[in-house]
Legacy VTK file of the C-alpha trace (Angstrom):
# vtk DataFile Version 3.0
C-alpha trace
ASCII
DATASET POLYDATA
POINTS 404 float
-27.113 10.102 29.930
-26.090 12.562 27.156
-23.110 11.309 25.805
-19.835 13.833 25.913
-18.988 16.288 23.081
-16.106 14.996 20.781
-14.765 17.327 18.004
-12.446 15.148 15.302
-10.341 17.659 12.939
-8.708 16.489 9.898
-5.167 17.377 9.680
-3.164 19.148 6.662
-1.165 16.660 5.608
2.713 17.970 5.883
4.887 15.599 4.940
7.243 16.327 2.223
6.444 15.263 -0.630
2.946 16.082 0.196
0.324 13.099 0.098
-3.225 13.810 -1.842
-5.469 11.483 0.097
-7.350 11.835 3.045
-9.026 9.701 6.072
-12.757 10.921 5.739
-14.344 12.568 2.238
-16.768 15.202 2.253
-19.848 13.108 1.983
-18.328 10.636 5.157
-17.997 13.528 7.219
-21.687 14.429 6.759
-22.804 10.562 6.943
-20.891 11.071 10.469
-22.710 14.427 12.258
-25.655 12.768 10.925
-25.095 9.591 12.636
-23.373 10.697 15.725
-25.072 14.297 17.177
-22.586 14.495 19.542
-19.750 14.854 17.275
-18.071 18.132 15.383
-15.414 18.190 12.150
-13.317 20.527 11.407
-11.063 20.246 8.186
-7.721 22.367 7.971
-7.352 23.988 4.859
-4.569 22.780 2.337
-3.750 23.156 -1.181
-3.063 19.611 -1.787
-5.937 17.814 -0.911
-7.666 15.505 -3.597
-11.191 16.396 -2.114
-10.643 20.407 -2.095
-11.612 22.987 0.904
-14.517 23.885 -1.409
-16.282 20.469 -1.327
-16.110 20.427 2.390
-17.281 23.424 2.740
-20.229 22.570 0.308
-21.055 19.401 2.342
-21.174 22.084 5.664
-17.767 20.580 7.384
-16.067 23.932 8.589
-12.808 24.789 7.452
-10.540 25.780 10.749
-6.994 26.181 10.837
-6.009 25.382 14.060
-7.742 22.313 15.828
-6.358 22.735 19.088
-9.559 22.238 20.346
-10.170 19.103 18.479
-9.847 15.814 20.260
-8.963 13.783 17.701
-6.482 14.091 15.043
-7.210 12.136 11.949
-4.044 12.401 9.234
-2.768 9.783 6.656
1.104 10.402 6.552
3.270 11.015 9.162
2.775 14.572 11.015
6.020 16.992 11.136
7.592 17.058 14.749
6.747 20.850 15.184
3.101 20.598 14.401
1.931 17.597 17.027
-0.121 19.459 19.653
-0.005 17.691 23.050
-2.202 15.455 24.574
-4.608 14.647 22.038
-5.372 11.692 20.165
-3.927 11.062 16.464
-4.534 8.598 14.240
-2.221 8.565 11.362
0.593 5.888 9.470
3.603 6.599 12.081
5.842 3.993 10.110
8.046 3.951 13.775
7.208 -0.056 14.768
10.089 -2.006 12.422
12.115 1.094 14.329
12.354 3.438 11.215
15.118 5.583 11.924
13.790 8.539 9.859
10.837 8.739 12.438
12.698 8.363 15.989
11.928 11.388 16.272
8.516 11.718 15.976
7.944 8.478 18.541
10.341 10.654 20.751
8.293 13.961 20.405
4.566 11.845 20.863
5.932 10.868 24.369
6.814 13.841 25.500
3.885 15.544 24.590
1.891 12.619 26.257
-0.328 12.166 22.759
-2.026 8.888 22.148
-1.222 7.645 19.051
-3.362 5.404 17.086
-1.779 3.704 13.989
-3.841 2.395 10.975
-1.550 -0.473 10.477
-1.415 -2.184 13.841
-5.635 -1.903 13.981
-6.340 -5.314 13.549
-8.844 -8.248 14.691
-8.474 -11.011 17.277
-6.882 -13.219 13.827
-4.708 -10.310 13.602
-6.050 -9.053 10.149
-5.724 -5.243 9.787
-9.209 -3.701 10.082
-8.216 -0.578 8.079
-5.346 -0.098 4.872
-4.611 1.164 1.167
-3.196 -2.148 0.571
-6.144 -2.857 -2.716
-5.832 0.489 -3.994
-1.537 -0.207 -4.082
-2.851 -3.187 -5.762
-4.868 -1.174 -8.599
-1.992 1.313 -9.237
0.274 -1.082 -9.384
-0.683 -3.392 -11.677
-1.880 -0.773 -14.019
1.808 1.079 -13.885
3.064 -2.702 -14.565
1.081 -2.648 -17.901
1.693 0.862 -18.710
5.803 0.086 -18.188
5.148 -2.680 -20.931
3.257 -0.121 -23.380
6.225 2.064 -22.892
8.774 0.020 -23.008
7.293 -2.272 -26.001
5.947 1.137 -27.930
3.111 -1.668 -28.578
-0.082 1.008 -26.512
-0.401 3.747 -24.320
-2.325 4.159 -21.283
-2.296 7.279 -19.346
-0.723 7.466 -15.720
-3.562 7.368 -13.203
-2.350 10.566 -11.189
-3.516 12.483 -14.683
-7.033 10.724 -14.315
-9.654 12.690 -12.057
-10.973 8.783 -10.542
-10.644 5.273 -11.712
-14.139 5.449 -13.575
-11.621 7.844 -16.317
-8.969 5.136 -15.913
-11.513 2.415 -17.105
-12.849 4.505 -19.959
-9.119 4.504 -21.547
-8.872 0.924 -20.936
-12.255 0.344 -23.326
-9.894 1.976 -25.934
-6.627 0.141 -25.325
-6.502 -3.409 -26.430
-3.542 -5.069 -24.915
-1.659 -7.514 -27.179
-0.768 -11.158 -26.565
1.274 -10.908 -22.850
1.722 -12.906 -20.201
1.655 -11.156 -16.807
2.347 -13.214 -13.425
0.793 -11.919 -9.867
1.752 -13.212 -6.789
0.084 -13.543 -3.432
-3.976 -13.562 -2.435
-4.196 -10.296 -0.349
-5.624 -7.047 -0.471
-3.170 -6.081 -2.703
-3.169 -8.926 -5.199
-7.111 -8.208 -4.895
-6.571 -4.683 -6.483
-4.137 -5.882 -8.762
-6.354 -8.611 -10.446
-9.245 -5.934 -10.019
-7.216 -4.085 -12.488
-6.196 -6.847 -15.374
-10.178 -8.384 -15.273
-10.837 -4.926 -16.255
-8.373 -4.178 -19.045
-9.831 -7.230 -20.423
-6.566 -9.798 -19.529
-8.097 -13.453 -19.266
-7.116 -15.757 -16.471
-5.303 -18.700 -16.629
-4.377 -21.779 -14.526
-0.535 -22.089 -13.614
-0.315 -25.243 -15.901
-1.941 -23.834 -18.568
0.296 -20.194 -18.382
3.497 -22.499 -18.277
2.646 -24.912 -21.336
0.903 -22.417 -23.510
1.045 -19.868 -25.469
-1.432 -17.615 -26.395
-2.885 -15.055 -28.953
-4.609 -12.850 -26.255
-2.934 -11.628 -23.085
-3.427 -13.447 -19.865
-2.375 -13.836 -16.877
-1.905 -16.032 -13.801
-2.025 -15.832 -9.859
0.126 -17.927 -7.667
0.609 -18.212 -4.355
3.463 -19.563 -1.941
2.342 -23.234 -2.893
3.569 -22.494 -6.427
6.289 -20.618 -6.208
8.114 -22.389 -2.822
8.984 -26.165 -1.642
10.421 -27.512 1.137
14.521 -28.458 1.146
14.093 -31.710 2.464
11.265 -32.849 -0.414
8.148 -33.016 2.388
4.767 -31.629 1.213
4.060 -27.800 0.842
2.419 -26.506 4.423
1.047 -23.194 4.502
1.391 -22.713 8.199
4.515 -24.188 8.225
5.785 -22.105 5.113
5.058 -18.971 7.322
6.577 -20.188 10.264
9.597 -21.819 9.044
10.510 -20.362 5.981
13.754 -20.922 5.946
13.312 -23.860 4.922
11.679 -23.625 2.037
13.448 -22.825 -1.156
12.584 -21.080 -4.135
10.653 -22.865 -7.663
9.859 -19.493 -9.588
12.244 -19.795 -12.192
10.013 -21.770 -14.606
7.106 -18.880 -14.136
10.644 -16.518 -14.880
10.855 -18.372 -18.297
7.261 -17.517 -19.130
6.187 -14.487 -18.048
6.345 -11.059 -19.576
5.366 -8.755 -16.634
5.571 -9.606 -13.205
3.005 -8.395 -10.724
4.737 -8.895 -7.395
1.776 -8.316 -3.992
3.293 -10.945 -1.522
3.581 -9.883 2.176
7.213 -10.615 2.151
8.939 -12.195 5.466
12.525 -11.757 5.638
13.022 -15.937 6.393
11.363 -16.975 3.153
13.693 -17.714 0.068
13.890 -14.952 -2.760
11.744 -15.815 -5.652
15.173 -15.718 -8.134
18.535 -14.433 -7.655
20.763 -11.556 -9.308
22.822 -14.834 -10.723
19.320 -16.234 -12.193
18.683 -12.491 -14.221
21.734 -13.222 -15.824
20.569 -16.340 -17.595
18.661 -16.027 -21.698
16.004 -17.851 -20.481
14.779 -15.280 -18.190
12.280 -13.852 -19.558
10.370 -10.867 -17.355
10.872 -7.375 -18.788
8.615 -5.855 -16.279
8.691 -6.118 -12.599
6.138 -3.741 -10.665
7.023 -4.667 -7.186
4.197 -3.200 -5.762
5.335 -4.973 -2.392
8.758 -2.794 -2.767
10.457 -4.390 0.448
13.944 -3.285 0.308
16.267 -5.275 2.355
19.118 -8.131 2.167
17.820 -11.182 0.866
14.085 -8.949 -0.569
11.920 -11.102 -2.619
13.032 -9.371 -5.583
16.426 -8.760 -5.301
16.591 -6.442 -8.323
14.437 -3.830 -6.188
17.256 -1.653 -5.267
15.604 1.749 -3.874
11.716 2.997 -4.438
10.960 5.024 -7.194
8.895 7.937 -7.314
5.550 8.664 -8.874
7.415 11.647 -10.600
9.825 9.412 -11.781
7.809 5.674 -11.651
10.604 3.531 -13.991
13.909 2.785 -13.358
16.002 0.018 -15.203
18.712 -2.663 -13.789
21.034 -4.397 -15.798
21.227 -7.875 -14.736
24.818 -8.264 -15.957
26.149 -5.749 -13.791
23.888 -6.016 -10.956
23.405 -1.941 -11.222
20.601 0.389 -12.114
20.625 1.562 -15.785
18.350 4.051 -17.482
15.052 2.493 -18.148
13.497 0.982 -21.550
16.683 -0.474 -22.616
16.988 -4.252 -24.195
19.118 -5.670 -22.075
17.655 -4.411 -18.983
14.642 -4.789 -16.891
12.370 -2.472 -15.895
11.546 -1.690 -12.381
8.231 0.055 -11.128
8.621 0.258 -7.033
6.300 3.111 -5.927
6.087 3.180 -2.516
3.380 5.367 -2.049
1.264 3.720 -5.376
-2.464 4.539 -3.617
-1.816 8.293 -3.759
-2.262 7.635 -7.975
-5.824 7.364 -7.248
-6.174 9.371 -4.543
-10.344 10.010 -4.466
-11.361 6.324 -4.898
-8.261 5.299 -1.962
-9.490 8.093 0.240
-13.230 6.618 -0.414
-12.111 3.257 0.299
-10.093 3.717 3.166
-12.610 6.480 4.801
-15.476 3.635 4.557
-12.968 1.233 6.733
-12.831 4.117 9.089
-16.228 4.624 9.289
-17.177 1.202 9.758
-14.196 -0.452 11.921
-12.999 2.281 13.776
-14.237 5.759 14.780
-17.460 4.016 16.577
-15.710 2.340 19.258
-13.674 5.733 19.272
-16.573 8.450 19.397
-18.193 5.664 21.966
-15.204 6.276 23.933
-14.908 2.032 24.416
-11.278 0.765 24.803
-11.962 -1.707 22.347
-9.239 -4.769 21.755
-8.705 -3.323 17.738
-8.061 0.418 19.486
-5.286 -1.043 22.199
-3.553 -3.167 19.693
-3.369 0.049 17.477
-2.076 2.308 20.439
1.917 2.485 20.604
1.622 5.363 22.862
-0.452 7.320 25.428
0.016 9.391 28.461
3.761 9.559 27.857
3.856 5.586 27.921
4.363 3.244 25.213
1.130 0.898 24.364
1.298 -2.816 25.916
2.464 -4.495 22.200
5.002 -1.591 21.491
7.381 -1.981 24.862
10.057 -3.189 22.776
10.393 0.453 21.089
11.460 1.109 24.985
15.381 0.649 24.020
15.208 2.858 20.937
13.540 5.869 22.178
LINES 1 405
404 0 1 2 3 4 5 6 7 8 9 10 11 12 13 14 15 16 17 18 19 20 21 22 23 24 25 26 27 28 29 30 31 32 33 34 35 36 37 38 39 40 41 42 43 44 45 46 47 48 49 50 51 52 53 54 55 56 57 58 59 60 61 62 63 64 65 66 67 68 69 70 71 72 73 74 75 76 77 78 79 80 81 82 83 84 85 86 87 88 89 90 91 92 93 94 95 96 97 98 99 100 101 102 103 104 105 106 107 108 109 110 111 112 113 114 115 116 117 118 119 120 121 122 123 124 125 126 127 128 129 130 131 132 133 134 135 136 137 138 139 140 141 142 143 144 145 146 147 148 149 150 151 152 153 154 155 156 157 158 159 160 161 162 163 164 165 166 167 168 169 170 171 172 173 174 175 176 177 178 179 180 181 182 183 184 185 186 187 188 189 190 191 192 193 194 195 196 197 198 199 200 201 202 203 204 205 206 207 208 209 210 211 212 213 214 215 216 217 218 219 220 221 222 223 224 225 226 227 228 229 230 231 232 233 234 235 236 237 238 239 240 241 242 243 244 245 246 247 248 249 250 251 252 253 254 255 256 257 258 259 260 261 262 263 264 265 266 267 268 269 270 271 272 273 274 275 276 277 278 279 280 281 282 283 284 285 286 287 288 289 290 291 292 293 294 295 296 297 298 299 300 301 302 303 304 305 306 307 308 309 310 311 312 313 314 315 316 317 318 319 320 321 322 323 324 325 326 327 328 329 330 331 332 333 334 335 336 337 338 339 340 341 342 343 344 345 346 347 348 349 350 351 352 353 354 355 356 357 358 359 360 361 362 363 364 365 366 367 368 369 370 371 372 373 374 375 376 377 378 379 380 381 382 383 384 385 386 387 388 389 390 391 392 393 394 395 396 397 398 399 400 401 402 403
């Protein structure tokens, strides 16, 4: 039996401010048609993209501005209201399930129009581990904007921003000419993002160290250290350090960062941050001489009452990556100053780099994804990604019912 005809168009991205990166490069759409005969792409033109409309062209993918007759919808960002056509499938980041009230509206607008949406973040495996993200590439941004904060701040080097670099291949060319002088940098968490972020200080040529050695030394080269909740987190009532139990209960676990606060330079922050876990420091803490951190890329940048860094007090932009707080008054000052510390909180850091994210995220796609999709199998990943279809919120999203 000939399986059906599916057509998959990649959106124009329209959110404002517009987003480089996109779900499927030139060279993945090809690897696709040749794989799959029964499948088309189309590619809607846009200015913005990181891969231009001339290299899909090049690599045959037609250029087609309106994919009505597409049935799927592949996107990165959210989609503007106006633009979602009805009833077909979209995959795209909807950031609507914590109940973002920017995007009621959209969630609204895809049930009325009966589309199925698919979103990246809830595709994930029977352990519940996301099958598709950006989350290394935020982690190679980040830490690099981390450094460069310290270069500008200290006047001691210069690296250039990524976003002026055509792919991280030019980013690692600079670092070959930019030794780094004696810092300590501290990264926390074991993720994806922590990944990237580690990815990026082994190849600026920062050595690793264990926590007891970063703590009791000092050093003539920079280094720097990973920790995770173990290190940085203890039970109240004086029991042994449980994993499981630290994510389940962590309220009642309390905070021992402050002697990594004493000794580190830059901080590196990639934790998946629950809202019941203690704060790594507190406002009060800043204010004492022996805290020491200068730098803070929060490359987490969770922004909420009791955050893990409480000195994260909005995003900043990659236009305008550094702000500075003053720890004395608990308010934002203008960056690079002595008695402040410097903030890096990008929240969109992957669209930096946008080629090599685009390639990384494209090959998830390709490989986790779009076959059980172009198979046309429910799979388990697809349903636990689906928050709506047919007008009907998806079986794990029915408590967006009282909000929409």
């Amino acid at each position: 039996m000939t399986p059906p005809h599916i057509k998959i168009g990649i959106i124009r991205e329209g959110k404002v401010p517009p987003d480089a990166r996109v779900p499927l490069t030139p060279d993945q759409c090809q690897e696709i048609l040749q794989k799959y005969p029964n499948v088309s792409i189309a590619v809607q033109p846009s200015p913005i993209r990181c891969f231009t409309d001339q290299e899909y062209d090049q690599a045959g993918i037609p250029l087609q501005d309106d994919l009505s007759d597409c049935d799927i919808l592949l996107g990165v960002k959210e989609v503007p209201v106006p633009l979602l056509i009805p009833e077909k499938t979209y995959l795209f980041f909807s950031h609507t399930i914590k109940k973002q009230p920017y995007n009621l509206k959209l969630l609204q607008t895809v049930l009325e129009r009966r589309i199925r949406l698919i979103d990246y973040e809830v595709i994930t495996d029977d352990r519940d581990v996301r099958l598709i993200a950006f989350g290394y590439y935020a982690g190679v941004v980040g830490a690099h904007n981390g450094v460069w904060t310290y270069g500008k701040r200290t006047g001691q080097f210069e690296l250039p921003r990524m976003n002026t670099c055509h792919d991280y291949e030019e980013v690692k060319l600079a670092y070959q000419k930019t030794p780094i002088p004696p810092v300590k940098i501290l990264v926390t968490g074991n993720g994806r993002v922590a990944s990237g972020a580690v990815q990026t200080l082994e190849d600026l040529g920062i050595t690793a160290v264990t926590p007891q050695e970063y703590l009791s030394n000092t050093f003539d080269k920079p280094v720097y250290c990973q920790i995770t909740a173990a290190e940085y987190a203890r039970r109240k009532d004086g029991s042994a350090f449980d994993k499981l139990d630290f994510y389940a209960n962590g309220a009642q676990y309390e905070s021992c960062f402050l002697p990594y606060a004493q000794a580190t330079d830059i901080f590196l922050n990639c934790i998946y941050y629950d809202g019941k876990a203690p704060a790594f420091f507190t406002l009060e803490d800043m204010k004492s001489p022996e805290f020491r951190i200068k730098v803070i890329a929060d490359i987490t940048c969770d922004i909420m009452p009791g955050a893990s860094v409480p000195c994260t007090i909005r995003p900043s932009k990659i236009a305008d990556p550094i702000y500075g707080f003053d720890p004395v008054t608990g308010q934002e000052c203008a960056p690079f100053q002595p008695h402040g510390v410097d903030m890096m909180a990008i929240d969109n850091l992957p669209s930096e780099l946008p080629r090599d994210a685009s390639q990384f995220f494209g090959r998830q796609l390709i490989n986790n994804v779009l076959p059980e999709l172009i198979k046309g199998r429910e799979s388990d990943a697809i349903m636990r990604g689906m928050i709506a279809e047919k007008g009907v919120l998806g079986p794990k999203f029915q408590y967006l019912s009282d909000w929409v």
